[in-house]
C-alpha positions in Angstrom: 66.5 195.0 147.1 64.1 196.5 149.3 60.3 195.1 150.4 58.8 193.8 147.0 55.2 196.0 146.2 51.5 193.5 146.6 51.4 191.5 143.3 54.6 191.5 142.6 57.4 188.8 142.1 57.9 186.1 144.6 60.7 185.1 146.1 62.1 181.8 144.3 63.3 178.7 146.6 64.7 175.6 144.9 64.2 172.5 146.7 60.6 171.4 148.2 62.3 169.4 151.1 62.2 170.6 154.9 65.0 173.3 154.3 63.2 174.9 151.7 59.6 174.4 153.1 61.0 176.1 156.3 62.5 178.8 154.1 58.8 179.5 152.5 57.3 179.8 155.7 59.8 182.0 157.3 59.9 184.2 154.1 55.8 184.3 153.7 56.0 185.6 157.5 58.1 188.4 156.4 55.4 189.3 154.0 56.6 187.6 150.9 55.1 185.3 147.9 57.4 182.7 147.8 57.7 180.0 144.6 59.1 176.6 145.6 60.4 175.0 142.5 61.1 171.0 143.8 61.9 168.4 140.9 60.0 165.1 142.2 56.8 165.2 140.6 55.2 165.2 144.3 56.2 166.6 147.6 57.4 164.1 150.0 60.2 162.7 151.9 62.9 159.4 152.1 64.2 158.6 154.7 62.4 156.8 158.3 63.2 158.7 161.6 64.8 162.3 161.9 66.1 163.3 165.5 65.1 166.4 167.3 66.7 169.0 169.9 65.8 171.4 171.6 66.7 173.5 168.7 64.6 171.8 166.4 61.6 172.4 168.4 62.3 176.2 168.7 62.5 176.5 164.8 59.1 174.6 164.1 57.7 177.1 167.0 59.1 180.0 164.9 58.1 178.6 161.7 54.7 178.5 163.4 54.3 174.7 163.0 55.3 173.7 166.6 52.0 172.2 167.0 51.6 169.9 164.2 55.6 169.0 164.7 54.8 168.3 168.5 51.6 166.1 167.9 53.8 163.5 166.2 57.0 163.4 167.8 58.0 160.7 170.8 59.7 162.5 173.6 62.3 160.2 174.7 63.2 159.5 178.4 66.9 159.6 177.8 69.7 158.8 175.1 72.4 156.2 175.6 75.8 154.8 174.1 76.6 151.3 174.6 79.8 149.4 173.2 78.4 147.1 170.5 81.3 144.6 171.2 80.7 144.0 175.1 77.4 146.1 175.9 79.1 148.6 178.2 77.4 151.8 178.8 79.6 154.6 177.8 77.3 157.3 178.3 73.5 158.0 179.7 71.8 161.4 179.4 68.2 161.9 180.8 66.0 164.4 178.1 63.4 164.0 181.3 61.9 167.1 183.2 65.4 168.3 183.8 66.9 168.3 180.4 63.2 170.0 179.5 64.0 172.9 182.4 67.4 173.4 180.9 66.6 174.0 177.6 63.3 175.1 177.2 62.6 172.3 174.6 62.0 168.8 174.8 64.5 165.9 172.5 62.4 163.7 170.9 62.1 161.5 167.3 59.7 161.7 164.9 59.4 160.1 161.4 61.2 162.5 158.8 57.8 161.9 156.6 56.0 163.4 159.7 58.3 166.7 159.9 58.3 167.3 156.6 54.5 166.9 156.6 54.4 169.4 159.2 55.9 172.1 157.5 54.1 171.4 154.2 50.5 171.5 156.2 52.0 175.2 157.2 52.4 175.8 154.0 49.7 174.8 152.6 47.7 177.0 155.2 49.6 180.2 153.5 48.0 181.8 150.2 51.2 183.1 150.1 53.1 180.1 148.5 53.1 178.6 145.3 54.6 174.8 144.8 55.9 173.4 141.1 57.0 169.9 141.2 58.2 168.4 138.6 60.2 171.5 138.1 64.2 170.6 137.9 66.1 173.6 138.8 69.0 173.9 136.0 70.9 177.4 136.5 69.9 181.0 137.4 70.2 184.4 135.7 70.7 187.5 137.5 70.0 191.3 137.1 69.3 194.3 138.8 65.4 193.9 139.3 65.7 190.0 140.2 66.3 186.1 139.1 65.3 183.9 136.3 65.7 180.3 137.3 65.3 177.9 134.2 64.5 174.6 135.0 64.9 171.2 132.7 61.3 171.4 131.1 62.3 174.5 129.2 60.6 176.8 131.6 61.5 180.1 133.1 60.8 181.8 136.5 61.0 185.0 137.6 61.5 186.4 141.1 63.2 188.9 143.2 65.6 186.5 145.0 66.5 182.8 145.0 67.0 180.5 148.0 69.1 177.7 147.0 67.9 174.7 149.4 67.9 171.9 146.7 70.2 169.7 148.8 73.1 167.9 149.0 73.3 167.5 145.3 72.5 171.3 144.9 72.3 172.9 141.6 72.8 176.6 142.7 75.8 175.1 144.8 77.7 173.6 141.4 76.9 176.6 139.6 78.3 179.2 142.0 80.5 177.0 144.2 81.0 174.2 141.8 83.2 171.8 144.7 83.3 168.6 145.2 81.6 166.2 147.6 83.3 164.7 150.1 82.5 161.1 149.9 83.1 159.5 153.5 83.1 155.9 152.5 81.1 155.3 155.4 77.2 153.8 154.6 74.0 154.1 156.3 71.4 151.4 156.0 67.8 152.7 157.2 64.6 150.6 157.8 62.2 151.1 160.4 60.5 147.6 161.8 56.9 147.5 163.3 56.8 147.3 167.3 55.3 143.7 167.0 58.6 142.5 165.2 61.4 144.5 167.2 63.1 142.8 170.2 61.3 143.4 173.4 64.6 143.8 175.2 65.2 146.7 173.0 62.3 148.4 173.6 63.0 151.6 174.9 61.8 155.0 175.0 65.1 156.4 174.2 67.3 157.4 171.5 70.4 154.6 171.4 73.2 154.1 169.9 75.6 150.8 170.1 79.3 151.8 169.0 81.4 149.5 167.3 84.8 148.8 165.1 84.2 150.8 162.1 80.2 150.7 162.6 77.4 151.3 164.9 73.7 150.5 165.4 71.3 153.0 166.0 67.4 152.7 167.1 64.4 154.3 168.3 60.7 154.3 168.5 58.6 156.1 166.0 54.6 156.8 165.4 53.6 156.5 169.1 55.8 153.5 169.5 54.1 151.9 166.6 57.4 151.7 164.7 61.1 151.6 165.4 63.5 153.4 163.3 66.7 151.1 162.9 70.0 152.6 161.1 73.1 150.6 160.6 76.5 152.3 159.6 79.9 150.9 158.5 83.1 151.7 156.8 82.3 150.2 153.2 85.1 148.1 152.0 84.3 149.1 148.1 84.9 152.6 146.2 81.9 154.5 147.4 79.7 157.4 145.2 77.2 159.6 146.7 74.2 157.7 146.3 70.9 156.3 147.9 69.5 152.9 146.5 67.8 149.8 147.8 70.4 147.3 149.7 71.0 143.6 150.9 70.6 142.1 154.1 73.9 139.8 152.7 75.5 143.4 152.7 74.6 144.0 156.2 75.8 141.0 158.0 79.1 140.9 156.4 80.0 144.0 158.6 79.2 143.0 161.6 81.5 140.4 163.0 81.7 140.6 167.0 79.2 142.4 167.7 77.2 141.6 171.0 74.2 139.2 170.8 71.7 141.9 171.5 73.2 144.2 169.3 72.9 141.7 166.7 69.1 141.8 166.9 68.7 144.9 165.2 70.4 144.1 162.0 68.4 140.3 161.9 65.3 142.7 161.6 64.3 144.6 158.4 63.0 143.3 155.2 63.6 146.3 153.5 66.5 148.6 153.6 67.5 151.6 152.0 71.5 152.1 151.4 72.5 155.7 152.0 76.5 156.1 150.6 77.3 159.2 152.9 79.3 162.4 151.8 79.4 166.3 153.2 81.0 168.9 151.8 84.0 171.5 153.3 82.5 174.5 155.1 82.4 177.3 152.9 82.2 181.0 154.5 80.5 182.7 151.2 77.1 181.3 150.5 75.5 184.6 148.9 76.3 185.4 145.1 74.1 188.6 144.9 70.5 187.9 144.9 70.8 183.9 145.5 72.0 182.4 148.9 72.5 178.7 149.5 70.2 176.9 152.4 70.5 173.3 154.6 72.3 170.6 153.0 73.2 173.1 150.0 74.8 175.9 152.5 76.4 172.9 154.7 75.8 169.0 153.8 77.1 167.2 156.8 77.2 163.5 157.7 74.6 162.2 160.4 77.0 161.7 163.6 75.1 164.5 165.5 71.6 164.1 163.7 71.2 167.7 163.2 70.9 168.0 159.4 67.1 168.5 159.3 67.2 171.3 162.6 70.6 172.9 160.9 67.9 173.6 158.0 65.1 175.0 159.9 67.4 177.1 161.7 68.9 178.6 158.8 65.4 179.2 157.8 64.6 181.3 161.0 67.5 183.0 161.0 67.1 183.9 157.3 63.8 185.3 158.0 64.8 187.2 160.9 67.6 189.1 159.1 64.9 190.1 156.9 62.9 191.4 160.2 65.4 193.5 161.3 66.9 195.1 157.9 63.0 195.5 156.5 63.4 193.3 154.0 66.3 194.4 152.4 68.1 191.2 150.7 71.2 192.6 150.1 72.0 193.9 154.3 69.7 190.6 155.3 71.4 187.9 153.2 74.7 188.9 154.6 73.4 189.2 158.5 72.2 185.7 157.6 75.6 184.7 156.3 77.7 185.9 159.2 75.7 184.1 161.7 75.3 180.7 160.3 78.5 180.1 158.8 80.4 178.9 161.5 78.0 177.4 163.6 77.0 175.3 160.4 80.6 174.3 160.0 81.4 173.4 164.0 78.2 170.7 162.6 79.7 169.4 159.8 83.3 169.4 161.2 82.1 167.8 164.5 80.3 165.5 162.8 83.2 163.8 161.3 85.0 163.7 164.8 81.9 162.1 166.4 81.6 159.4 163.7 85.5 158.6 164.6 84.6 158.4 168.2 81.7 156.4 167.3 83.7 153.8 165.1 87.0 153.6 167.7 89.1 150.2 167.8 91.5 149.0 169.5 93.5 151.4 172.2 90.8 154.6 170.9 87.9 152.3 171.6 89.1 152.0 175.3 89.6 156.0 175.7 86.7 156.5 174.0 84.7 154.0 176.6 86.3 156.1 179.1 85.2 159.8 177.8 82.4 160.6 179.9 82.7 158.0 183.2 80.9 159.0 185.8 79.9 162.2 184.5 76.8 163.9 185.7 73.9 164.6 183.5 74.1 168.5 184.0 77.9 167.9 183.0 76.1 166.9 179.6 74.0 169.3 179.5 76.9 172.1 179.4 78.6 170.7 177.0 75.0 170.8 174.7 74.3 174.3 175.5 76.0 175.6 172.0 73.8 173.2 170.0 70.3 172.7 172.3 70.5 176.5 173.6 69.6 178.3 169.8 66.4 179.8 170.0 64.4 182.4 167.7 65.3 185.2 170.3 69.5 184.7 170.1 69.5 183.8 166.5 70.8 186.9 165.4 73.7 187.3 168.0 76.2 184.9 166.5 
């Protein structure tokens, strides 16, 4: 599966979302025509504010969309964690000049329509990539000269690879993994509030988080502090399927009893909110199945506890492409270079993920040794313990 002649076939990627975007752009700047295949009927994205690390930013510079990514982020002065139930401050960490020295990369928000944005202005700047939307990816054919994706329109398409980033509800996943999500029972209510309606005692520059008994409250500002993104999680006393539909603000209240006045604020606010019922999957270590390999939430779906999904994705994409780099384009030595060095780190997400969301929802004795986790400690004692997450970059992608 070596370098593919000029003119002929593309390299297919299912899914149009940031994880396959990414994947387009990394692949084009290998030297490949790349088809995206994404089944809305227009490119866009759900969803209100995305977090970003250090090793977000380094993928959007690799993708070559730093820029545009840059342009409409807001670059916090710190994250904190109070205790919704009291307002103690269990932990402070400044993303100031000294978190920017340490990493190389700022930590900021940005609105996940405005990342995905700036990946599909990258790719629109390519000749090299071709987008069909309204094109539901069904199952894939392989041979020895390539893939035939059919889609549920009846049609067929033809390339000499297939990148699987179609999501957490992946079709390449159930056909060659075919496992089960894990639903967490936990659900996520996102809104974001205009400036002129959000609590002016809540308005900081910061990433925040208030941790509570089976919940928490998260905000942050958005859009040049135009907007505040406000996300609300609890443990849902129902039955809970994977799924994303419009919810109540009677919903909302119910699951909050105790928590602190100020706290309160935040779920008083929205008009409108969108109920996310969360699930990941189990790591798997095999993603590739000959000329197809699996992508972001496909590869590893994980819940939001360390608001990595989206930078998980574009990192994958990197690396993907530089595993190409360095075996010239050879799918079969790349995909598995790409395999062996995102497998576990993607799974230390997902599995540390789930412990943060326990730390984050404590009661009762663990509530009081959580509050206690990180007294006192200095912010360069933070920063350590980041430095396997914050310190990826285009340059040690490869080494894992």
């Amino acid at each position: 599966m070596g370098i593919k002649a000029k003119n002929a076939l593309p390299v297919l990627v299912a899914g149009g979302g940031i994880g396959g975007l990414a994947a387009a752009l990394a692949l084009t700047r290998q030297g490949f025509d790349v088809k995206v295949l994404e089944q809305a009927s227009a490119l866009g994205e759900i969803g209100a504010g995305l977090q970003v690390g250090p090793n977000g930013f380094a993928a959007f510079d690799a993708l070559g969309v730093g820029e545009i990514a840059r342009s409409k982020a807001v670059y916090t002065d710190f994250m904190v964690m109070h205790d919704a139930l009291d307002e103690y401050q269990v932990g402070h960490i400044p993303t100031g000049e000294a978190f920017l020295q340490r990493f190389g990369n700022p930590y900021a928000v940005i609105h996940r329509a405005d990342a995905h944005m700036a990946l599909l202005d990258g790719a629109k700047a390519s000749d090299r990539i071709e987008v069909s939307t309204g094109t539901q990816v069904l199952r894939v054919e392989q041979d020895d000269d390539g893939v035939t994706v059919f889609d549920g329109q009846g049609g067929q398409h033809r390339g000499i690879a297939l990148i699987g980033a179609d999501g957490v509800k992946s079709a390449v996943r159930r056909q060659f993994v075919g496992d089960e999500a894990r639903v967490s029972g936990h659900v996520v209510y996102r809104a974001v509030v205009d400036k002129k309606d959000f609590p002016v005692d809540l308005q900081w520059n910061a990433a925040s988080i208030w941790v509570g008994p089976n919940c928490h409250l998260v905000h942050y500002p958005l859009r040049g502090g135009e907007q505040y993104n406000v996300v609300v999680t609890f443990h849902s006393r129902d039955k809970e399927e994977w799924s994303v539909r419009m919810g109540s603000r009677e919903e909302v209240l119910s699951y909050f009893d105790g928590i602190c006045p100020k706290a309160r604020q935040l779920i008083e606010l929205p008009k409108d909110w969108s109920r996310w019922a969360t699930a990941d999957r189990e790591p798997i270590g095999q993603w590739n199945f000959g000329r197809v390999t699996l992508l972001g939430d496909a590869a590893h779906a994980t819940l939001q506890y360390l608001a990595q999904g989206a930078c998980m994705a574009m990192e994958d994409a990197v690396t993907l492409g530089e595993a190409l780099r360095v075996n010239d384009n050879d799918f079969d030595k790349a995909f598995a270079l790409y395999q062996r060095c995102r497998v576990a780190r993607t799974a230390r997400i997902v599995l540390s993920a789930r412990e943060m969301g326990r730390i984050f929802h404590a009661k009762g004795v663990e509530r009081l040794v959580r509050n206690e986790l990180w007294k006192n400690r200095s912010p360069e004692r933070f920063y350590d313990a980041m430095e396997w997450l914050y310190g990826w970059n285009l340059d040690n992608c490869l080494t894992a």
